[in-house]
Biopython code that builds the backbone (N, CA, C, O; Angstrom):
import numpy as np
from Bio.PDB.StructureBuilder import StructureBuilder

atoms = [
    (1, "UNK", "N", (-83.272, -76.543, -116.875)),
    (1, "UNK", "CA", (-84.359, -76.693, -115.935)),
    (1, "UNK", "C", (-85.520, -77.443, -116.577)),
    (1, "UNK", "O", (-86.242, -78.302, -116.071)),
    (2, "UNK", "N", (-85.541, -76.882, -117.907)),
    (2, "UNK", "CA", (-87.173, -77.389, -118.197)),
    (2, "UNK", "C", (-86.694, -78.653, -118.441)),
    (2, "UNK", "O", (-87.462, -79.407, -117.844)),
    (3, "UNK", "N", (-85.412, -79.622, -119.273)),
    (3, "UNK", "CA", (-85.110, -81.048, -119.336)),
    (3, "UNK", "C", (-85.759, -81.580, -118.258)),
    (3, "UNK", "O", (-86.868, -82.108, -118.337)),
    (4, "UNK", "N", (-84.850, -81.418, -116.821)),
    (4, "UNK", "CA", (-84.957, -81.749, -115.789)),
    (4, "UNK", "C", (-86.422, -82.160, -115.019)),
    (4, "UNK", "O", (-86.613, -83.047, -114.186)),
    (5, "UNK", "N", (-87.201, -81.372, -115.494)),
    (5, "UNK", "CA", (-88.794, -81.511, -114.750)),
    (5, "UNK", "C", (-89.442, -82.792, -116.043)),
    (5, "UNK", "O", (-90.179, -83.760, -115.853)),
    (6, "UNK", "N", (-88.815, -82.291, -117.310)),
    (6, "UNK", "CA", (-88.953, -83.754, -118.338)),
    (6, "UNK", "C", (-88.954, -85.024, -117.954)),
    (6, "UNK", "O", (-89.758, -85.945, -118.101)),
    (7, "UNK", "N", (-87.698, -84.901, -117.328)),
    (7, "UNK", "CA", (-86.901, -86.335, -117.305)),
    (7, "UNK", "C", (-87.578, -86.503, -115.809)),
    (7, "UNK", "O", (-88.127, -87.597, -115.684)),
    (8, "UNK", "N", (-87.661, -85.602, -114.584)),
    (8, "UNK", "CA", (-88.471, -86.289, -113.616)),
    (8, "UNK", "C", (-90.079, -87.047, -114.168)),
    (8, "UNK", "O", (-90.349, -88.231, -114.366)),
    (9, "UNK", "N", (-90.478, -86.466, -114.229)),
    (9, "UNK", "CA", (-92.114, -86.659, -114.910)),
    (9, "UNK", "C", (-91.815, -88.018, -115.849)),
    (9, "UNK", "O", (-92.276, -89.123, -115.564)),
    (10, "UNK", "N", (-90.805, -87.703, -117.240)),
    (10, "UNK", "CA", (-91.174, -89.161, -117.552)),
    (10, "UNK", "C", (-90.621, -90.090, -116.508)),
    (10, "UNK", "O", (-91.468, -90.975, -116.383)),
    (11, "UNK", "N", (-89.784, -90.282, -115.836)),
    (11, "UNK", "CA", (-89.429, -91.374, -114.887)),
    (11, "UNK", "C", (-89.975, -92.075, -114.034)),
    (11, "UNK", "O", (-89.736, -93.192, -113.576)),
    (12, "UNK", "N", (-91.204, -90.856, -113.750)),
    (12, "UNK", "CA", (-92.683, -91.450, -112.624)),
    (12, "UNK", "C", (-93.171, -91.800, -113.336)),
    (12, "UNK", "O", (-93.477, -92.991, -113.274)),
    (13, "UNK", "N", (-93.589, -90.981, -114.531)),
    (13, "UNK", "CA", (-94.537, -92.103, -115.531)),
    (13, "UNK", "C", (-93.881, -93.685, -115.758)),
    (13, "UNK", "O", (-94.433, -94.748, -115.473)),
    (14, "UNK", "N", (-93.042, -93.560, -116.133)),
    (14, "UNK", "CA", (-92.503, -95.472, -116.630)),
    (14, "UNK", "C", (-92.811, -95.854, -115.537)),
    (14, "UNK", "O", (-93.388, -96.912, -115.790)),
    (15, "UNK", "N", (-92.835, -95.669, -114.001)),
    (15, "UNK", "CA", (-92.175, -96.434, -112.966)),
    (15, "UNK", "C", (-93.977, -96.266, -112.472)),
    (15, "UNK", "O", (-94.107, -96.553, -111.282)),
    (16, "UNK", "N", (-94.998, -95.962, -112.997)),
    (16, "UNK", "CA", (-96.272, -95.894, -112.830)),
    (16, "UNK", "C", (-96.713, -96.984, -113.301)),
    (16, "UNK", "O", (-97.233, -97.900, -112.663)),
    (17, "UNK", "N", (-96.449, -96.900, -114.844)),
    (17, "UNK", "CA", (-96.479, -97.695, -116.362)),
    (17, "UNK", "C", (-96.446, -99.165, -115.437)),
    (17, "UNK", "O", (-97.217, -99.885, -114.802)),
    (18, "UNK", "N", (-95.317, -99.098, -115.741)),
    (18, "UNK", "CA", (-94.549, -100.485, -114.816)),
    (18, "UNK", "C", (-95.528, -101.455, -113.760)),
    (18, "UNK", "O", (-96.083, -102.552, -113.828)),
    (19, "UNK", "N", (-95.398, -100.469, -112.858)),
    (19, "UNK", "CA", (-96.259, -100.744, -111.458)),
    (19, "UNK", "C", (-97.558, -101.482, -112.232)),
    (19, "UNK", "O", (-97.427, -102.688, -112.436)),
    (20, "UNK", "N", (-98.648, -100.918, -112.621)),
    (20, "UNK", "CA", (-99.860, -100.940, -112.818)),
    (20, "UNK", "C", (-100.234, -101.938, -114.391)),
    (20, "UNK", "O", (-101.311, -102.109, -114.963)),
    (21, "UNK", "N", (-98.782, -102.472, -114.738)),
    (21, "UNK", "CA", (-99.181, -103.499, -115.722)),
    (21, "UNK", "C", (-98.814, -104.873, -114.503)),
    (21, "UNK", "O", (-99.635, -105.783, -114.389)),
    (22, "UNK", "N", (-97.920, -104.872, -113.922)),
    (22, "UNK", "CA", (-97.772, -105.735, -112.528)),
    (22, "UNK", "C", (-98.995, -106.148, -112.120)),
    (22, "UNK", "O", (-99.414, -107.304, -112.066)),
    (23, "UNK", "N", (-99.615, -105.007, -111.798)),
    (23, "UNK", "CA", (-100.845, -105.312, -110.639)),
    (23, "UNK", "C", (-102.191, -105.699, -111.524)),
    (23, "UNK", "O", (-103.200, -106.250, -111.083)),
    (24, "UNK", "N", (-101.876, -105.138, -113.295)),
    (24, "UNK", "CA", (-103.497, -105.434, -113.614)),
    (24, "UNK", "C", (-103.319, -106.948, -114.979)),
    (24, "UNK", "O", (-104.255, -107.336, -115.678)),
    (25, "UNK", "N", (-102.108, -107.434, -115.006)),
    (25, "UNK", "CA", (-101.861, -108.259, -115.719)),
    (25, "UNK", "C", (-101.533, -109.637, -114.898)),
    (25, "UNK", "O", (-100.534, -109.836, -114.207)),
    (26, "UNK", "N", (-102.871, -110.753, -115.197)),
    (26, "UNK", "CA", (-102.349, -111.888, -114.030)),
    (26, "UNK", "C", (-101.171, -112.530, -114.393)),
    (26, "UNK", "O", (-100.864, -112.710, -115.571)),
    (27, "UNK", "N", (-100.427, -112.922, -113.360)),
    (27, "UNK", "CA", (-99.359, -113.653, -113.474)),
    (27, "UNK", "C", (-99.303, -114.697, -113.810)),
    (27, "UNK", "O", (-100.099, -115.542, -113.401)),
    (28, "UNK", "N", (-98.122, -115.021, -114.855)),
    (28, "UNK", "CA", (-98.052, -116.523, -115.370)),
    (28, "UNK", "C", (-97.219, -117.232, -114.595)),
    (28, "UNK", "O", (-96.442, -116.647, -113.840)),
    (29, "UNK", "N", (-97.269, -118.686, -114.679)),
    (29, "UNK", "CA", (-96.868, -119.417, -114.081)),
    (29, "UNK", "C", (-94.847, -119.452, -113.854)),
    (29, "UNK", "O", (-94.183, -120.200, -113.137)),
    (30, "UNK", "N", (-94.366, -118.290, -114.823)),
    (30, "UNK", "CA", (-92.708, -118.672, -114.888)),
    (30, "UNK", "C", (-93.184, -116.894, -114.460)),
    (30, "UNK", "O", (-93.854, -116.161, -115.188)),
    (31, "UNK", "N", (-92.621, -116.540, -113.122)),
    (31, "UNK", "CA", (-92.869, -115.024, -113.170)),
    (31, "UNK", "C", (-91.851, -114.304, -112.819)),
    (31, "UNK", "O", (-91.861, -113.322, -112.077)),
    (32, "UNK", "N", (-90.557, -115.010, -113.597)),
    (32, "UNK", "CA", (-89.281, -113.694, -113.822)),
    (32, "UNK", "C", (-89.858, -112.626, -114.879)),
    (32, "UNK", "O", (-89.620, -111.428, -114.723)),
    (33, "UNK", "N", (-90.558, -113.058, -115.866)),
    (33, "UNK", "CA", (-90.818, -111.513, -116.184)),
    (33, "UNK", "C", (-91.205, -110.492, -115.482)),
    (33, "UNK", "O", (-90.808, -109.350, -115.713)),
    (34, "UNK", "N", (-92.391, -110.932, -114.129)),
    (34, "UNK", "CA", (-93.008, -110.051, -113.524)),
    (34, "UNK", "C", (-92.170, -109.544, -112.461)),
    (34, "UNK", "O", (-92.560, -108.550, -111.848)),
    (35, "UNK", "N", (-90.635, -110.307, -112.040)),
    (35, "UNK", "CA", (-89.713, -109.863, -111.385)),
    (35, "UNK", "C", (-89.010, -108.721, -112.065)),
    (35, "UNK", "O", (-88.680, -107.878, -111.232)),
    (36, "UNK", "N", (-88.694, -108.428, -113.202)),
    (36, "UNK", "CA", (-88.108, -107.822, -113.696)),
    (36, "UNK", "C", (-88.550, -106.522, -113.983)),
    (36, "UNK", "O", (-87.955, -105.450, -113.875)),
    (37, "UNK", "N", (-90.184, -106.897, -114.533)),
    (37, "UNK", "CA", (-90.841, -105.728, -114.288)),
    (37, "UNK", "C", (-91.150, -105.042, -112.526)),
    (37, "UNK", "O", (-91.667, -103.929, -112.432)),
    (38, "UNK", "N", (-90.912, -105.544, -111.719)),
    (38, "UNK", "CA", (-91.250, -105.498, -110.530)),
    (38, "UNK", "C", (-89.949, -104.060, -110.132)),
    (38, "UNK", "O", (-90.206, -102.871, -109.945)),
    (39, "UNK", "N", (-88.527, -104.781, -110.109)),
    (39, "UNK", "CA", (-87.602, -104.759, -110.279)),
    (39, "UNK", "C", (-87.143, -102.922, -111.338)),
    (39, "UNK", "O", (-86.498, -101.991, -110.855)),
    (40, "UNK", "N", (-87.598, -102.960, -112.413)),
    (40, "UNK", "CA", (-87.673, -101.646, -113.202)),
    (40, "UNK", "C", (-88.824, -100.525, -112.436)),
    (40, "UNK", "O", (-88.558, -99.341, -112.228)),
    (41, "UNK", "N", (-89.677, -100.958, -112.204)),
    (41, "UNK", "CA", (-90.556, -100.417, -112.061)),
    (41, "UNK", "C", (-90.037, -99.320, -110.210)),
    (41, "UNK", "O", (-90.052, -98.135, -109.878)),
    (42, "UNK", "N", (-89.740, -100.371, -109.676)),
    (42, "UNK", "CA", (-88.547, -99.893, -108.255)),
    (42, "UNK", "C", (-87.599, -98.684, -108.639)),
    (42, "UNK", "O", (-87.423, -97.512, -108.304)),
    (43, "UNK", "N", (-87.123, -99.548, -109.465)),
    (43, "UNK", "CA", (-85.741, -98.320, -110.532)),
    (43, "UNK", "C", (-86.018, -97.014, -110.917)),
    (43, "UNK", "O", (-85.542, -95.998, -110.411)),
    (44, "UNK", "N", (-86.723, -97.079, -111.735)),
    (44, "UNK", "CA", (-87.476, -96.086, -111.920)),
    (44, "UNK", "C", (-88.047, -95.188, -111.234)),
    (44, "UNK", "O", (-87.795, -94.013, -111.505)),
    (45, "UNK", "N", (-88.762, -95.437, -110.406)),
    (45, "UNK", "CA", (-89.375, -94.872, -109.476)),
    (45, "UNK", "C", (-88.380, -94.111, -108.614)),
    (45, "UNK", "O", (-88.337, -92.884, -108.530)),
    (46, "UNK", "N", (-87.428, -95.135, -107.857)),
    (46, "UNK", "CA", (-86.416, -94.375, -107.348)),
    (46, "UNK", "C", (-85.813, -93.410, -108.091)),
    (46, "UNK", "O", (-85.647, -92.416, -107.384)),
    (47, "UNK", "N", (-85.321, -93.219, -109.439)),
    (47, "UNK", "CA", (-84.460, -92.414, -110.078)),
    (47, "UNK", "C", (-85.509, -91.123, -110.044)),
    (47, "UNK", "O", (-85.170, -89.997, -109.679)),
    (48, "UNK", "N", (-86.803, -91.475, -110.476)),
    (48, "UNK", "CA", (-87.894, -90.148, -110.481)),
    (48, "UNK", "C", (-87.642, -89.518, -108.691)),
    (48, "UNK", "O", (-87.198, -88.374, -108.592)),
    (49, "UNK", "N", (-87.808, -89.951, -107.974)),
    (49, "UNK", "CA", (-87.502, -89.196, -106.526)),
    (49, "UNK", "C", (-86.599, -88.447, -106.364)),
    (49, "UNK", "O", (-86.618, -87.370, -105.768)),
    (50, "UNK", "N", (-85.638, -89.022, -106.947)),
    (50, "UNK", "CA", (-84.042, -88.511, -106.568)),
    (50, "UNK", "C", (-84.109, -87.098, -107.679)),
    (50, "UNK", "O", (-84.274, -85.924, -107.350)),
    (51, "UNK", "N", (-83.987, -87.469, -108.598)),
    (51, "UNK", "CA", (-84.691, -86.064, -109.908)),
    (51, "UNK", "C", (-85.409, -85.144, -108.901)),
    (51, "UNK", "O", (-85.031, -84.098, -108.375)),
    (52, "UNK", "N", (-86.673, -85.914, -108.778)),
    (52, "UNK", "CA", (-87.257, -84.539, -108.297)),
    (52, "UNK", "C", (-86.742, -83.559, -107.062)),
    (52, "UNK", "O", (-86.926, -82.350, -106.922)),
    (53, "UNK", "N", (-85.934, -84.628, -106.101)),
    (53, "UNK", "CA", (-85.513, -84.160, -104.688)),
    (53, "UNK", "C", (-84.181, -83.381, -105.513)),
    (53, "UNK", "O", (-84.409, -82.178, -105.637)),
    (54, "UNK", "N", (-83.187, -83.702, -105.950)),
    (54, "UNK", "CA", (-82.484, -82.576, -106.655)),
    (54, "UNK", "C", (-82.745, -81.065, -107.350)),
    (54, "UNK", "O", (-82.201, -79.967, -107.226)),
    (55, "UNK", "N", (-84.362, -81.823, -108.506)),
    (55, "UNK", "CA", (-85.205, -79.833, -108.627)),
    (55, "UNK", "C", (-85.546, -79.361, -107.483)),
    (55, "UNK", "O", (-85.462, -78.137, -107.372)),
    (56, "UNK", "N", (-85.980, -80.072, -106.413)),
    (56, "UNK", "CA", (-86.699, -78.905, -105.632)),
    (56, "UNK", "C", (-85.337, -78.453, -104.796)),
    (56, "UNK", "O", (-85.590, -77.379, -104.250)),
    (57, "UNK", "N", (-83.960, -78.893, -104.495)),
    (57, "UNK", "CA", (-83.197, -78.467, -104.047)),
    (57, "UNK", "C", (-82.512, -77.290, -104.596)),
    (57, "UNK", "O", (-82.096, -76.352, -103.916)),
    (58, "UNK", "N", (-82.403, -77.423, -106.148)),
    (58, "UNK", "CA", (-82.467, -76.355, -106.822)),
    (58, "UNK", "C", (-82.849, -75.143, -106.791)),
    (58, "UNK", "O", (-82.327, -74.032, -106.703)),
    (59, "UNK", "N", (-84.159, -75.707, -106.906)),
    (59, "UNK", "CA", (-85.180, -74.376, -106.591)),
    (59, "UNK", "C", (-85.126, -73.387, -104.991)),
    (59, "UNK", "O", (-85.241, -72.195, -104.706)),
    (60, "UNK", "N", (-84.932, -74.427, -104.374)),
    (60, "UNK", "CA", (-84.691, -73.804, -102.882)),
    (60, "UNK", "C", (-83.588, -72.784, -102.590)),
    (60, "UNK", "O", (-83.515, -71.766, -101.903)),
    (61, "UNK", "N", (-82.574, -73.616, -103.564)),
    (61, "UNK", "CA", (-80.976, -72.834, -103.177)),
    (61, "UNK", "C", (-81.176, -71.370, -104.359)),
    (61, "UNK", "O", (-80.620, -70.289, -104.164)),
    (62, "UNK", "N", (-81.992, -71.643, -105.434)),
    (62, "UNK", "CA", (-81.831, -70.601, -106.456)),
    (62, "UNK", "C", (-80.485, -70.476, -107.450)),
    (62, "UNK", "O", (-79.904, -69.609, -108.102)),
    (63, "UNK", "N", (-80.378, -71.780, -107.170)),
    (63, "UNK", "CA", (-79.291, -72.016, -108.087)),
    (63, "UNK", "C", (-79.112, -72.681, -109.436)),
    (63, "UNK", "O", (-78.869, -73.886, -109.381)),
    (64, "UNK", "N", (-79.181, -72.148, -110.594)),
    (64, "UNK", "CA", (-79.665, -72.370, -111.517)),
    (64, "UNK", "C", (-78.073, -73.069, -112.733)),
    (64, "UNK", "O", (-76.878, -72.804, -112.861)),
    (65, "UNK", "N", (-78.813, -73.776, -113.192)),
    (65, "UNK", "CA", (-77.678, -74.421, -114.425)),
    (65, "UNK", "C", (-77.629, -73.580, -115.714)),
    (65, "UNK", "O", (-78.530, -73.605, -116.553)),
    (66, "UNK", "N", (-76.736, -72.984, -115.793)),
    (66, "UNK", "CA", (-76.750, -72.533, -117.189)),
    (66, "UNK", "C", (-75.691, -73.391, -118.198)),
    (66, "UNK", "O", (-74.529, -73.774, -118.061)),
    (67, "UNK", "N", (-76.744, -73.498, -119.336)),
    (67, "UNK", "CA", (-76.540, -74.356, -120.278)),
    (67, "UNK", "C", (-76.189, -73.776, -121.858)),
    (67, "UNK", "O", (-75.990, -74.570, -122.777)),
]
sb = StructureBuilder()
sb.init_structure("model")
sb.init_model(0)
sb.init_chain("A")
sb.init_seg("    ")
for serial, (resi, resn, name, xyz) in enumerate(atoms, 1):
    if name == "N":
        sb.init_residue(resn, " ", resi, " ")
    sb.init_atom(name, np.array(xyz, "f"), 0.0, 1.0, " ", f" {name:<3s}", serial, name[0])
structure = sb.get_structure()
């Protein structure tokens, strides 16, 4: 359980990270980097949702992983 709330949390963080070097770093003139970061930053983000929508399903059902 406690991994799990880890690995959600860092995943919003990168996919925050990501986002907000996008928006506060101007773009250069060749901007596949900023696609890529664009691109991760999506990724990320999505994988943090899905994490979290799995703990709280967890939590709902009371069904716990033993490890």
């Amino acid at each position: 359980m406690k991994n799990q709330v880890t690995r959600t949390i860092l995943l919003l963080a990168v996919s925050i990270l990501l986002f907000a070097i996008v928006l506060l770093v101007p773009a250069p003139k060749n901007p596949l980097l900023f696609d890529i970061l664009r691109g991760a930053s999506g990724g990320f983000g999505l994988a943090g949702c899905i994490s979290f929508v799995l703990l709280l399903k967890d939590e709902l059902t009371g069904k716990k992983k033993v490890s």
